[in-house]
N, C-alpha and C positions, 0 to 999 in steps of 0.2 A: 769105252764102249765101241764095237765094232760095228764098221757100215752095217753087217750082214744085221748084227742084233736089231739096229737100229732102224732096220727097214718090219722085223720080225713084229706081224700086226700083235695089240697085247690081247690077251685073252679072256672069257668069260669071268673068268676066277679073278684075275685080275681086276679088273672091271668092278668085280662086286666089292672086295677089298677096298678100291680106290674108294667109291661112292660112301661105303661105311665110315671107311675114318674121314674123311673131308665133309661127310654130313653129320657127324657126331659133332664133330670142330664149327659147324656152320651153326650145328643148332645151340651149344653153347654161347660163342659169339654174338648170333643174333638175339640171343635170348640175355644174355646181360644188356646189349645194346639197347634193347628195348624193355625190359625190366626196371632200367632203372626213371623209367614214367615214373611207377610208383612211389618213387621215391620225392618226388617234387612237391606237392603237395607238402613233405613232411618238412622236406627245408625251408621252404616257403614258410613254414609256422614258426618254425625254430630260428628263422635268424630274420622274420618279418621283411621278405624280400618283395616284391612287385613281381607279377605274371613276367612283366618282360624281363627280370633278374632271373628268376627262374627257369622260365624259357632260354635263358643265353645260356645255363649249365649243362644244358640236354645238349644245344648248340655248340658247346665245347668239342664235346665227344664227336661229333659228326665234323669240324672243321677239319682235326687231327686226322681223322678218318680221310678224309676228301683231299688232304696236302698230300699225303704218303701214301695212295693207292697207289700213282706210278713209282715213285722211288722204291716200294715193299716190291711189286712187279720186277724190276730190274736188278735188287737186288736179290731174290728168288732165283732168276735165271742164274746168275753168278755164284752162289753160291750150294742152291737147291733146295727146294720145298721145305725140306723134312726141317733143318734149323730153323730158318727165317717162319714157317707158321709155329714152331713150338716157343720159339720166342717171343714173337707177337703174342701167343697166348699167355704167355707166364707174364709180360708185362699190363695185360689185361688183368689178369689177377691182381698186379701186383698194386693198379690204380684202385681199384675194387677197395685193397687193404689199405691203403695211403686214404682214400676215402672216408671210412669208416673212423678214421682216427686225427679225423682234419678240426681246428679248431675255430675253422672262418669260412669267411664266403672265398676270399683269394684261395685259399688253399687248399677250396674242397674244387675249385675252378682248375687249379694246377691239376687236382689226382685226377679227373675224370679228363683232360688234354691227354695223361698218361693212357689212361686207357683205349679212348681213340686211337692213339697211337699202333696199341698194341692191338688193336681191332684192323686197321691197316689193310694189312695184308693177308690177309684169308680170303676175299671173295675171288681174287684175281687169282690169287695160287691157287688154291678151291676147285674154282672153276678152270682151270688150264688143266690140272692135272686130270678131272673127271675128262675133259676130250679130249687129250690125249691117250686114257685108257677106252674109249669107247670108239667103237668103229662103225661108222654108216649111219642109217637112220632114228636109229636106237638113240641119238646125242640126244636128241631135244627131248625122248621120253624120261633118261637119265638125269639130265641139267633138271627138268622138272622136278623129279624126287628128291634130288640136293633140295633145291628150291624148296621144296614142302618140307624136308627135315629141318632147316633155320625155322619155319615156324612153329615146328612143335618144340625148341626151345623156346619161342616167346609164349607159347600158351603154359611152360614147367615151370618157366624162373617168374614171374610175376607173382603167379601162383603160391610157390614155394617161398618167396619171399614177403609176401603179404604174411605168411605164415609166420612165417623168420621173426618180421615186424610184432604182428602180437605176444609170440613168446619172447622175444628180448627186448631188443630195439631196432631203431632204424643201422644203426652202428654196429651193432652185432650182425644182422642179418647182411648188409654190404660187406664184412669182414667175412664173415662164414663162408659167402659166398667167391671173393678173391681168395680163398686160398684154396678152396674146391677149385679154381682155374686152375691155381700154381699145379695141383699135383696134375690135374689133366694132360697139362704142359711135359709134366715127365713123361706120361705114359704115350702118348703122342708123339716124342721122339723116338721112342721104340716102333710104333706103330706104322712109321714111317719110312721101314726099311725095306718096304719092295724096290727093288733094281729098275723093277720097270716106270717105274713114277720116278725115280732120279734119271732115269735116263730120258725123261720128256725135254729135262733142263740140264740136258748134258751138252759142254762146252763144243761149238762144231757142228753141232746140228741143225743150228740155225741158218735158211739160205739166204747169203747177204745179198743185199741190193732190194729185197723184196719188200714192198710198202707194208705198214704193217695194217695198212683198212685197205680194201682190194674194192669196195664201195660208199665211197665218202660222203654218198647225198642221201642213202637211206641209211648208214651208221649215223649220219649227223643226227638225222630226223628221232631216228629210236635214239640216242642218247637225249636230245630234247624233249621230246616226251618223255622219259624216263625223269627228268630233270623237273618237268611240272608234277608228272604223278609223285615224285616221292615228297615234292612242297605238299601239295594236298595232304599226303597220306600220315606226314609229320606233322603237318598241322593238329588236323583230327587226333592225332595219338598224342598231343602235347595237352592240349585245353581238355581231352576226355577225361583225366582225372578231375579237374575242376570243374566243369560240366556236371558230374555226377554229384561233385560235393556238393554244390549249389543246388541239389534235388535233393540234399537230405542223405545222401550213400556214407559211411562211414570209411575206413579203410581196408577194409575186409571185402566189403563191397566194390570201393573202387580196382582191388586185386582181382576179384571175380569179373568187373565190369571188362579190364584189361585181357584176363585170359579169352573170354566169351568170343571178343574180337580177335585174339590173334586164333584160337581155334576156329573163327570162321574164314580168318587169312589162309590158314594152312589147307583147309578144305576149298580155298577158292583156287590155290594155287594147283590142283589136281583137276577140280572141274573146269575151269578157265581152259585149261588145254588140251582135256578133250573137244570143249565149246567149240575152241578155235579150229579144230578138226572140219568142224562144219561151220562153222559163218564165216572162218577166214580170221585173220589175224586183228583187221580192221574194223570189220563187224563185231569184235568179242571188244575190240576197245570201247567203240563206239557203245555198248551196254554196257558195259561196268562203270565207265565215267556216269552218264545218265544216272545208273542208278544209285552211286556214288552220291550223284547229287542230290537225290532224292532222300538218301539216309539221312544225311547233314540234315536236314530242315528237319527232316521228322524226328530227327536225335532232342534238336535244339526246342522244338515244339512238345515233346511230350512228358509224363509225367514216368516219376524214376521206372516204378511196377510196370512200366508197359516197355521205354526203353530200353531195359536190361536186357529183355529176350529179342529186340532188334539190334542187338550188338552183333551175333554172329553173321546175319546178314550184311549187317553193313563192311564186317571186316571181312569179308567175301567179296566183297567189290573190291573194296580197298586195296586189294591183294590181287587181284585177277588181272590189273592191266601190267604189274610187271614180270609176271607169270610169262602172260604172249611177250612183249618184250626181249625179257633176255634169252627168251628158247631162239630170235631171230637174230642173235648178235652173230654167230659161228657164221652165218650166211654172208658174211658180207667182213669177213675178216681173212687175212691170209695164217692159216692151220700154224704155221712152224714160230708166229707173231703174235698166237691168240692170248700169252700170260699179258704182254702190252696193251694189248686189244681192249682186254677186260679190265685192266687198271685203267685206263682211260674211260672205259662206258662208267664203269662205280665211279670214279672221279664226277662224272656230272649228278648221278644217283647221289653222290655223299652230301655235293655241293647242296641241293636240294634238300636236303634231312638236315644238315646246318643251318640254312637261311629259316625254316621255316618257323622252327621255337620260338627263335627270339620274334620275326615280323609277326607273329601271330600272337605270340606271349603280349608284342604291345599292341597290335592291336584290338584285344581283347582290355587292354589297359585302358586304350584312348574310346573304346565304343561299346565295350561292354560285349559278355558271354556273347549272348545271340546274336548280334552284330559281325562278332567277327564269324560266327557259325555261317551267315550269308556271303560273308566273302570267301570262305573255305569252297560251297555249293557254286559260287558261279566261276570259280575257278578250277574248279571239274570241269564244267561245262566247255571254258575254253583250251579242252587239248582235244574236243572233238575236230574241230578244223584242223587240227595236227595230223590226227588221224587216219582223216581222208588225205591228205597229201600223200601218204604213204603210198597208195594206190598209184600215184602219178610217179612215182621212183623206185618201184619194183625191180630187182635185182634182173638179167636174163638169164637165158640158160636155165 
């Protein structure tokens, strides 16, 4: 690739191409990622496990995830996008399928490390290549749309797969579902041959010497934050299947209860940012946790018939603080560094969505449903003081 091309801003067409196939990949991704909630509940019966066994399965998937975000990062730039996310996806699939045909608790633990793994590297690539094809102001409205497209995967695959569950089994419908990856996987390396998105991670383009966080006290901050909201937010989505079961919800309903939530995620990840238009980035945080915490109790307090329909609301919040979030990573990164950038912020996100199963899986063991439903609510609470800080380490300029 030539200087000249390489300076050549990319274009509208371009732009919309990138977003389409990295939001198709997102909403997949995210949507096995989180799909397979559902599925716990059903292990948990099947091989008479403990919330906190259960919860460390979910926890698998997110540890894999949170190791290999900077290594999938680097190896992306080296070798480019189009392979490293098509292969990440096929080995997503491929845990999906190793899953569905596991005969124990170790080896249904191995497939889903698999899959993590192959989960990886998509938000970092994902997200570099959507700004690098997006010029000016427009980033954060674009990153937002990605962002809402991973959750209308998790409002399809729950869904779809609660379906799956009643026509066959659990085993069939996680199988069905990894090999729908695998062929994704193919068409995605087709899909992946714009010139201009290889050429983001074209070897030489990079300016060396340059740090790859250009603001290291409001990236810390927004990765910490990002690191309690997604503990909170995997909390709630670990124990919500169990939650509803303990109200009488079957599995059909606990499917419904799941989508209800990530369609109110999806929906919060569009209004969150306009919100933030107007209160500001720290004032949109500052409401979503509050009433984050305000769902949790009233989740944990009410009867199934009235909860169900407070599920969209709640996954509206749940989904609103890392909406502003990541729209403010680009800010405080150096441009030609941003695939590092963002393996590094999802590394603390992942870290977060790992810890959170298992401590909450036990402490739901050691204090029971509602119990830990309170410690879920006051730990909302505490990333409002997070939030205000942010105010005191405002980027200039």
């Amino acid at each position: 690739m030539t200087a000249a091309a390489a300076a050549t801003p990319p274009t509208r067409r371009a732009e919309r191409a990138t977003l389409a196939t990295c939001g198709a990949t997102h909403a997949l991704h995210d949507g096995f990622g989180d799909g397979m909630l559902l599925f716990l509940p059903l292990w948990q019966a099947e091989m008479g496990l403990s919330l906190a066994q259960a919860g460390a399965l979910r926890a698998m998937y997110s540890i894999a995830s949170a190791v290999l975000q900077l290594p999938g990062s680097f190896l992306g730039e080296r070798i480019g996008p189009r392979a490293v996310l098509a292969a990440g996806t096929a080995l997503l699939g491929l845990g999906y399928v190793c899953g569905s045909l596991s005969a124990g608790y170790a080896v249904l633990a191995l497939a889903i490390l698999l899959t993590g793994a192959g989960a990886s590297v998509q938000h970092a690539l994902s997200s570099s290549l959507i700004s690098h094809a997006t010029e000016g102001p427009r980033l954060r409205a674009v990153l937002g749309t990605y962002n809402f497209l991973g959750d209308v995967g998790k409002v399809a695959v729950p869904a779809a797969a609660a379906f799956a569950v009643a026509a066959w089994s659990w085993r069939g419908a996680m199988g069905g579902l990894g090999i729908l990856a695998i062929a994704f996987a193919a068409a995605l390396f087709f899909l992946l041959r714009n010139g201009e998105a290889q050429g983001a991670f074209a070897p030489g383009k990079e300016e060396r010497g340059n740090a790859v966080v250009s603001h290291w006290p409001r990236f810390s901050m927004l990765a910490a934050i990002s690191f309690a909201d997604s503990l909170g937010r995997y909390g709630v989505l670990t124990l919500l299947p169990f939650v509803l079961i303990a109200k009488g919800a079957d599995i059909a309903t606990v499917g419904l209860g799941l989508s209800l939530v990530f369609a109110g995620g999806a929906t919060g990840k569009f209004a969150c940012g306009l919100i933030a238009v107007r209160l500001g980035a720290v004032g949109t945080v500052l409401a979503t946790e509050t009433l984050t915490a305000a769902g949790i109790l009233a989740l944990g307090a009410l009867p199934l018939s009235v909860a169900l329909p407070l599920l969209p609301l709640l996954g509206l919040t749940l989904n609103g603080t890392s909406s502003v979030l990541y729209g403010s990573v680009p800010e405080t990164v150096a441009r030609d560094k941003i695939a590092r950038a963002f393996g590094l912020f999802y590394t603390m996100v992942s870290a977060g969505t790992a810890v959170a199963p298992f401590l909450y899986g036990y402490l739901a063991d050691r204090l029971g449903l509602d119990r830990a439903l309170y410690v879920l609510a006051a730990g909302a609470l505490c990333v409002l003081p997070m939030a205000l800080s942010l105010k005191l380490i405002a980027p200039r300029g």
